[in-house]
C-alpha atoms as a printed R data frame, in Angstrom:
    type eleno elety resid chain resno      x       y       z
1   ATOM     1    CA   UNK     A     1 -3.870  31.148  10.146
2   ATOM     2    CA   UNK     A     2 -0.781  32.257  10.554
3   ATOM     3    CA   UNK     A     3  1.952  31.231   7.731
4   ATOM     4    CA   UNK     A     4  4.353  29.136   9.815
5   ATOM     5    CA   UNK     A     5  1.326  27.481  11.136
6   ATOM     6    CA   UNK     A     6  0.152  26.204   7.251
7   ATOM     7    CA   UNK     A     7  3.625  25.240   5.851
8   ATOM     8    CA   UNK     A     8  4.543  23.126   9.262
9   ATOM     9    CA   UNK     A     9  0.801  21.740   8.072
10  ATOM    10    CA   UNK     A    10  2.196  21.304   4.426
11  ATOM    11    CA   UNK     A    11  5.290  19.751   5.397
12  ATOM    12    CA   UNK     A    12  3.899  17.267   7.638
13  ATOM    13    CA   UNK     A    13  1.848  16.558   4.379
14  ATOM    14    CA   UNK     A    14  3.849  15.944   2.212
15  ATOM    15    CA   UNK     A    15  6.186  13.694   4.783
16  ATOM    16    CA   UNK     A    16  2.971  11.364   5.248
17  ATOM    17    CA   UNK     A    17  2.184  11.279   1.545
18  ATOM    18    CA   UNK     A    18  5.962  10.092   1.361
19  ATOM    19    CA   UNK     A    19  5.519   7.464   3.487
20  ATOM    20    CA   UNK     A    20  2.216   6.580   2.027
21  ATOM    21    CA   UNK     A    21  3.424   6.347  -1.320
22  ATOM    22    CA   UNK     A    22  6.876   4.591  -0.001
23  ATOM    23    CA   UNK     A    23  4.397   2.082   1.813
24  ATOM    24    CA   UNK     A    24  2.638   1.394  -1.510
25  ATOM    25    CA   UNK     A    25  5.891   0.654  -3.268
26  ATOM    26    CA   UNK     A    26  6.564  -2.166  -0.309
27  ATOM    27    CA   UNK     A    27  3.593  -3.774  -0.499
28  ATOM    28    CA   UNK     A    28  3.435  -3.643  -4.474
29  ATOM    29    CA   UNK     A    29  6.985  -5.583  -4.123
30  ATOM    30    CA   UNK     A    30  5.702  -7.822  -1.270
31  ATOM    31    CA   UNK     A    31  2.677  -8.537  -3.354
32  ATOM    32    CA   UNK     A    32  4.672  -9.504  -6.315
33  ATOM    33    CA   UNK     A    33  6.703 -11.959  -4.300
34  ATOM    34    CA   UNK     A    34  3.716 -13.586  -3.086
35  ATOM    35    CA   UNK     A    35  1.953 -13.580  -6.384
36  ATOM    36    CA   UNK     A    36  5.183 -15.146  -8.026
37  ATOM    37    CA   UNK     A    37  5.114 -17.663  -5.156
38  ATOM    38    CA   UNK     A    38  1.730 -18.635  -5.500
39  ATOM    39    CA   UNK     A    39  2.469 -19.644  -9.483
40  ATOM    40    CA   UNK     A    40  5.522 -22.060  -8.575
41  ATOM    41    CA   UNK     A    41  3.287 -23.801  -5.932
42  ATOM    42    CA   UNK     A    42  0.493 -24.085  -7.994
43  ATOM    43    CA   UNK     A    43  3.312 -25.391 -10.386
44  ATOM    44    CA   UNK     A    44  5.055 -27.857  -8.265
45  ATOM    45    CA   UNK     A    45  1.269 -28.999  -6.972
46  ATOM    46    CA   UNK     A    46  0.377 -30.570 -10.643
47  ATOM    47    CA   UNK     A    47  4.136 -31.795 -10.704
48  ATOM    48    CA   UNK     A    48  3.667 -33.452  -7.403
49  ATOM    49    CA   UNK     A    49  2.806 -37.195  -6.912
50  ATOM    50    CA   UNK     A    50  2.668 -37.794  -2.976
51  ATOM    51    CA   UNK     A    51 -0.216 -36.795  -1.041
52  ATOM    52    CA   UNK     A    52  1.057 -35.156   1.895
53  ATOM    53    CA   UNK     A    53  3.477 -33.717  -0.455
54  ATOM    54    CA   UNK     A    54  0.573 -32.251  -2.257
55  ATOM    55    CA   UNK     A    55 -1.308 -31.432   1.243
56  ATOM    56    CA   UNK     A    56  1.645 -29.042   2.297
57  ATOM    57    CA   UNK     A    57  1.474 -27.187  -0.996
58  ATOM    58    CA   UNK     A    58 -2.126 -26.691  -0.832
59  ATOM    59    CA   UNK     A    59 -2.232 -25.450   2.777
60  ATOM    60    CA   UNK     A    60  0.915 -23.304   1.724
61  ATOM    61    CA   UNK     A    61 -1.246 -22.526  -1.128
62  ATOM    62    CA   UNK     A    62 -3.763 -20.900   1.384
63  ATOM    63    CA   UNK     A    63 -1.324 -18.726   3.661
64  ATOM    64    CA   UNK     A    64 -0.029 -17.257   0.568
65  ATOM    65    CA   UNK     A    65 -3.625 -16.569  -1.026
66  ATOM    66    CA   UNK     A    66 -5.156 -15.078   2.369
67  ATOM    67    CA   UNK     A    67 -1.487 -12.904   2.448
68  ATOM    68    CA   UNK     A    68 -2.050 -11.705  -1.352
69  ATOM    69    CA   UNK     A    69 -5.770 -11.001  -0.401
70  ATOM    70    CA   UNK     A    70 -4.615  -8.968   2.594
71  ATOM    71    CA   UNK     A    71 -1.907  -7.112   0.544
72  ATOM    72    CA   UNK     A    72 -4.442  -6.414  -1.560
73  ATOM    73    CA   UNK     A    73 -6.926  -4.112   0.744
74  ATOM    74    CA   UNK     A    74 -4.196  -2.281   2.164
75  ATOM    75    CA   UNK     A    75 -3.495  -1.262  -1.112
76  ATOM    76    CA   UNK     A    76 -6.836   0.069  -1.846
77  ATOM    77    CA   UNK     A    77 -7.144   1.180   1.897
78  ATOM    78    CA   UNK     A    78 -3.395   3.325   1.161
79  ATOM    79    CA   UNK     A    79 -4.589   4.382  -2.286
80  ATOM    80    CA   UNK     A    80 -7.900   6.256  -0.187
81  ATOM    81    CA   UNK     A    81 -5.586   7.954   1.990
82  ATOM    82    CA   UNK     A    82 -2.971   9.112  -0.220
83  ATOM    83    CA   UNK     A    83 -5.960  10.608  -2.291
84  ATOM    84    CA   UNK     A    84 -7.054  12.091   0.969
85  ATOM    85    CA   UNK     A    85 -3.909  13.513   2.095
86  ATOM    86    CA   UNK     A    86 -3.147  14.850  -1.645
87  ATOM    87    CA   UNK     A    87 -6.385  16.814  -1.439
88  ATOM    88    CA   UNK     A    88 -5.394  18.318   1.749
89  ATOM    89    CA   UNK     A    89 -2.618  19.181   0.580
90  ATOM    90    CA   UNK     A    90 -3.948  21.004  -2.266
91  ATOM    91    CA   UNK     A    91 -6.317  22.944   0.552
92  ATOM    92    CA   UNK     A    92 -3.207  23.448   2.751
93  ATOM    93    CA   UNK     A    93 -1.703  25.215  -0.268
94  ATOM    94    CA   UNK     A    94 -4.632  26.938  -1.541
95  ATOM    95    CA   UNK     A    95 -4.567  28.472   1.513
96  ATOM    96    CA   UNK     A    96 -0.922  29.853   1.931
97  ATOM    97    CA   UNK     A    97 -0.972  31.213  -1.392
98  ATOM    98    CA   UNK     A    98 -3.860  33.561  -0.769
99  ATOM    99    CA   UNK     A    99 -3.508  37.036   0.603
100 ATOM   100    CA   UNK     A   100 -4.119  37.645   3.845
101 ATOM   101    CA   UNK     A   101 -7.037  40.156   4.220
102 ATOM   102    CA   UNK     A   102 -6.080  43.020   7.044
């Protein structure tokens, strides 16, 4: 393989591990907001006294558990291919630092 051919592989690496990682950092955020969410509900749902009061919160209660849950496997899912892509990457590189047999 030629070696333009391998570092235009390597960069386009290392841009998707960027955006893998950045996407992890979103979702960590967004999963904390959720999380912190979920507390003051549960919260406000022992404070509460009316029943359709208490009906909102739980069915809020859901939407925010079935979001966390979902955060949740894309995290694991992004974690796979970040490991993936790193180990390409460390092919990709193993590669372009080897001599070139003539």
């Amino acid at each position: 393989m030629s070696i333009s051919f391998t570092s235009s592989i390597i960069n386009r690496l290392k841009r998707e591990i960027a955006d893998i990682q950045k996407q992890i950092t979103n979702d960590k955020t967004k999963l904390a907001k959720v999380s912190a969410k979920i507390k003051q509900l549960q919260k406000d749902s022992r404070i509460s006294s009316s029943p359709s009061d208490l009906s909102s919160k739980m069915s809020q209660l859901t939407k925010l558990k079935d979001e966390a849950s979902k955060l949740e496997a894309a995290q694991t899912d992004l974690a796979k291919q970040l490991s993936a892509k790193n180990t390409e990457l460390r092919q990709q590189t193993a590669k372009s630092t080897k001599p070139n047999s003539i």
